[in-house]
Phi, psi and omega in degrees: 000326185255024169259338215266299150304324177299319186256015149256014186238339155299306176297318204293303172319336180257315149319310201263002166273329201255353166273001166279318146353087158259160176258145180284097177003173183273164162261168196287138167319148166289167178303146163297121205291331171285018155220051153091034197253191186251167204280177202275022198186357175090155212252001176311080172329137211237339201303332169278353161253039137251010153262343144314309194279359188279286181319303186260005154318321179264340167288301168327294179315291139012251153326298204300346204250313200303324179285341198285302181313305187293301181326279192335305168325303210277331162309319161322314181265334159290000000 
């Protein structure tokens, strides 16, 4: 009984807390890149990690064939 109550009184305690809660607004939009303001999408170059994740996407690729392979070598020779 008195587990019971702990955990209605838990749940109930956790309603009312979380309709008490807010979240904090969005941030305000960036400046408009034609009057010196910073470009629209943020100024982070994307072209070198997507020559990382190409590469190792492909070492990854890679391996996973090379394993594939040798099992195979090795079901063969039994």
């Amino acid at each position: 009984m008195k587990t019971k109550y702990i955990k209605t009184l838990l749940v109930a305690g956790m309603c009312i807390a979380g309709s008490q809660l807010l979240a904090q607004g969005p941030p305000n939009p960036p400046g408009n890149p034609n009057s010196g303001g910073g470009p629209v999408g943020g100024s982070a170059p994307i072209t070198g990690g997507i020559g990382i994740l190409l590469a190792l996407g492909a070492a990854y690729g890679g391996k996973k064939v090379y394993q594939a392979w040798k099992n195979r070598q090795e079901t063969l020779e039994e």
